[in-house]
N, C-alpha and C positions, 0 to 999 in steps of 0.2 A: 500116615494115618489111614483107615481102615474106613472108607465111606459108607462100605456097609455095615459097618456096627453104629449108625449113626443116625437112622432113618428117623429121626425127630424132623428134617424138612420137608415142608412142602414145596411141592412143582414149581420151579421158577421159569416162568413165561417171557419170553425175549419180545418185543412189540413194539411199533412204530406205527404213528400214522403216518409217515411219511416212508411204507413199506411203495403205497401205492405208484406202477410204474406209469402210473397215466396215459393208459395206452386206449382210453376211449373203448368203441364199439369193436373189442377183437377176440379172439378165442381164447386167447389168457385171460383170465378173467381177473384181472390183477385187483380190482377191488375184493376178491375174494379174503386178504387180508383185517379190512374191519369186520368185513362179515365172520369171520371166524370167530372173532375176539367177541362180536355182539352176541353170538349164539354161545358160546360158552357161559359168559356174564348171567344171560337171559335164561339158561337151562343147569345154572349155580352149578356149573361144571367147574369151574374159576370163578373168584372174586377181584374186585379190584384189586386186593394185596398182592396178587401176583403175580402180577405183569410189573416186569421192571424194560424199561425207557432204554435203548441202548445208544452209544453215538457212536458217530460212524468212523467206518475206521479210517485212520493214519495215512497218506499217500505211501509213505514210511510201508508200512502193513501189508499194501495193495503191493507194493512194487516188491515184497520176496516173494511175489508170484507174476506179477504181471510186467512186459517189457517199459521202462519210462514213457519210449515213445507213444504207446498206445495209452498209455496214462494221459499223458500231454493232449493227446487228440480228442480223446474224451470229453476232458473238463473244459475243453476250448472251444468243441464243436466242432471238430477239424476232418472229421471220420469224412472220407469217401463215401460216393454214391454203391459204389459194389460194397463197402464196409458195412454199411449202412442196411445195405438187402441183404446180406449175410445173417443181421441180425435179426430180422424178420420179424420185428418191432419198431415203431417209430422212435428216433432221435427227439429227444428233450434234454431242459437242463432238469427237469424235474426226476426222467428216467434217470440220469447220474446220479443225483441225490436219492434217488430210491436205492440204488445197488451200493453204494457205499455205506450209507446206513445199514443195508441189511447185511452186506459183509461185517461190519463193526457188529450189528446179533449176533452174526455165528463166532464171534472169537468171545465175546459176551457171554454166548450159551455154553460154549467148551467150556469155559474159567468156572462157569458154575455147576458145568455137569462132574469135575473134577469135585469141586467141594459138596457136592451133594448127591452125589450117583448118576440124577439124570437131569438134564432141564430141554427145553427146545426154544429152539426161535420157530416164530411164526411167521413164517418167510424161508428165504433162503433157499439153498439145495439148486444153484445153477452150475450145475455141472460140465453142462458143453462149451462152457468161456473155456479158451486156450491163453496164454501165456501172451501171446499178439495179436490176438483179435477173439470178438464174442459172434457167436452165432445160435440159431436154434433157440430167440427168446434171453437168452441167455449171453450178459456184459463182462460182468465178472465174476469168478468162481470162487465163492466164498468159503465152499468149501476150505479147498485148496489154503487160502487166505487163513484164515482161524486156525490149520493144523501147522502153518509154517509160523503161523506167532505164536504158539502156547509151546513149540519148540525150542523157536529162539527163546521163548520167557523161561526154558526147562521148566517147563510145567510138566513135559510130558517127552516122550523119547520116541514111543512108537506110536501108529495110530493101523485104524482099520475104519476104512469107508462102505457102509455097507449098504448098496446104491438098489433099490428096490424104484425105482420110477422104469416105467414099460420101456423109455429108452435108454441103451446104456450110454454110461457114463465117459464120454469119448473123453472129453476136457482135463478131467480127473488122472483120468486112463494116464494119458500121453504128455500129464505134469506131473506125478510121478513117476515114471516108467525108471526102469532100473535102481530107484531109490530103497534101498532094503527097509529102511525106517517105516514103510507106509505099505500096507497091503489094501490092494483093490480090488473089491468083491462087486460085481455087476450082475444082478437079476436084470432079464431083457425080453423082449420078444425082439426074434434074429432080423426076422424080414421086415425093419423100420429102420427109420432115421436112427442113427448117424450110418451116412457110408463116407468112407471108409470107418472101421471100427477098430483102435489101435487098440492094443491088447491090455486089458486090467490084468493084476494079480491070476486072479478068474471070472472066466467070463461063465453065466449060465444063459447060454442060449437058447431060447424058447420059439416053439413054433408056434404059428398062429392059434388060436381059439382055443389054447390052452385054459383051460377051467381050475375050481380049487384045488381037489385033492394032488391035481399035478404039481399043478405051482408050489403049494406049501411043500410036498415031497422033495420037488426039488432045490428050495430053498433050502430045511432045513439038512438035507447032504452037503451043499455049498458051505452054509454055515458050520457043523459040524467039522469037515476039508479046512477051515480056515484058520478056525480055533482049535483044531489039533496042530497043525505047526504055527502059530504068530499067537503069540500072546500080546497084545497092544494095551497102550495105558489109558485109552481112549474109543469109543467106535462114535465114528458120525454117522448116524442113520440119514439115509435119503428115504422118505416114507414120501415116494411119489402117489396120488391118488390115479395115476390112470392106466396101471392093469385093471381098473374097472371095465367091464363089460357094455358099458356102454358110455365110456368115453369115446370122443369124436377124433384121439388123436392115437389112437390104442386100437392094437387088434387081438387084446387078450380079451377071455373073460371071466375073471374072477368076483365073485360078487361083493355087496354090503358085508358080509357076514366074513368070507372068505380077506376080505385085507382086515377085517380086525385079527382075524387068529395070526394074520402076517405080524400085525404089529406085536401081538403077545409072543411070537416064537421069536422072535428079534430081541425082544426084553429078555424073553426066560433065558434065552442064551447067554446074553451080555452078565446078568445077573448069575447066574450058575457060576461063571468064572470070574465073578466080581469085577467087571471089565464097565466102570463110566460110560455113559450115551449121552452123547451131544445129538438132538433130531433138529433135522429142517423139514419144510414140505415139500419143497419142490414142484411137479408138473400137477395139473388136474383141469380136464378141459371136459369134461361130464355136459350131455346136453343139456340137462339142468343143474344148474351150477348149485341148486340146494343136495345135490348129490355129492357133491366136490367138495362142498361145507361139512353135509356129516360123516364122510369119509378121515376130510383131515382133522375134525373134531374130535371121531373115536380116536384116531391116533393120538392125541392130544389126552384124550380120556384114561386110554391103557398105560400110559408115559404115568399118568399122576397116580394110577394103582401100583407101578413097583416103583416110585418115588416114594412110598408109607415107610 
């Protein structure tokens, strides 16, 4: 069936309160999660109808990407002291419960970007969890997670992750790597976290203080490169907020104005070739986190205009 002959749905919004990783006073701003949801509501960007509740996923789920053992350590509390500072977030049971729910969004948001063109979770997009350990903020890669269960479910055959957060997408990278089924597309700035940087499909290596006209020029070549040989049944956006220019973990600068035309050139692409969009948000550390709100909010905004 043809999801784009069908655009009678509205945006369907992936949402938890229990996104939050309870990480207190720290540069993720992990309450950033209601805050989105309250400013959408509050600016009838979204109505209550459209948020649907997801539950979390399946150990089942977690484990065709993650090793048991690190499952086991997880839920048990078992993580080492270096395991632990890798993740550079504090250990809770509450942070478990936040990433497995928001993994169960992202396979949540696929299943509906399938039936309806696009939807997003509001959350998600932890790209640097590896296979046996999390690090960089990031437990488990939900990505990863949602593409290898709408597979097994033959939902879908091929995908395409197209990872726009200022750092690339290591985790992603070196969980799929030689897997023909999944192309990995990484917009970045070079000289940031992650080192080492194991190879996506493509990597767009950016140098510092890169501004708009760069960035989108070079996206949309990347883009175009990608969807000239991979036609995918699916793309997960990663719609990181911090190529912003004055995020505090980013050394690009692209402005307010400049990641919305990111978010529409990502759509009009997907759309052009009728290719599904699953979006997460991923990173955003904006010294004012009302910057990081309507960052991921227009992205959220422009999702729900080629959602008509």
């Amino acid at each position: 069936m043809d999801t784009f002959r069908k655009r009678a749905y509205h945006l369907k919004l992936v949402y938890s309160d229990q996104y939050d990783l309870n990480l207190g006073n720290h540069v993720f701003p992990s309450i950033k999660y209601r805050l989105i949801k309250e400013t959408l509501l509050r600016d009838r960007i979204a109505g209550p109808e459209d948020f649907v509740e997801p539950a979390a996923a399946a150990d089942e789920d977690v484990a065709l990407v993650h090793h048991r053992e690190y499952i086991r350590k997880l839920q048990a509390g078992k993580l080492s002291y270096l395991e632990i500072l890798r993740l550079e977030i504090p250990y809770s049971p509450e942070l478990v419960r936040a990433v497995w729910r928001s993994a169960g969004g992202s396979i949540l948001a696929g299943r509906l970007a399938i039936e309806d063109a696009a939807a997003v979770n509001v959350g998600g997009g932890f790209h640097h969890a590896y296979p046996d350990h999390g690090e960089g903020f990031c437990v488990l890669n939900d990505i990863a997670i949602a593409i290898r269960r709408l597979q097994k479910d033959k939902i879908i055959e091929r995908a395409m992750t197209v990872d726009c957060d200022v750092h690339q997408g290591n985790g992603t990278a070196a969980i799929f790597a030689g897997d023909h089924s999944v192309f990995t597309l990484s917009i970045h700035q070079e000289n940031n976290y992650p080192y080492p940087k194991p190879p996506s499909t493509l990597d767009i290596n950016l140098r510092d203080g890169v501004e708009d006209a760069e960035y989108l020029g070079e996206l949309e070549k990347g883009l175009e490169s990608a969807l000239g040989e991979f036609h995918p049944d699916l793309i997960s956006y990663v719609a990181g907020a911090d190529p912003y220019r004055d995020d505090q973990l980013g050394g690009l600068r692209v402005s307010l104005e400049g990641l919305e035309r990111r978010d529409r050139l990502v759509f009009e692409k997907a759309r052009s070739k009728k290719i599904p969009i699953a979006v997460t948000l991923a990173g955003g550390y904006a010294r004012r986190v009302e910057d990081t709100i309507q960052i991921h909010t227009n992205t959220i905004r422009v999702a729900k205009e080629f959602a008509k």
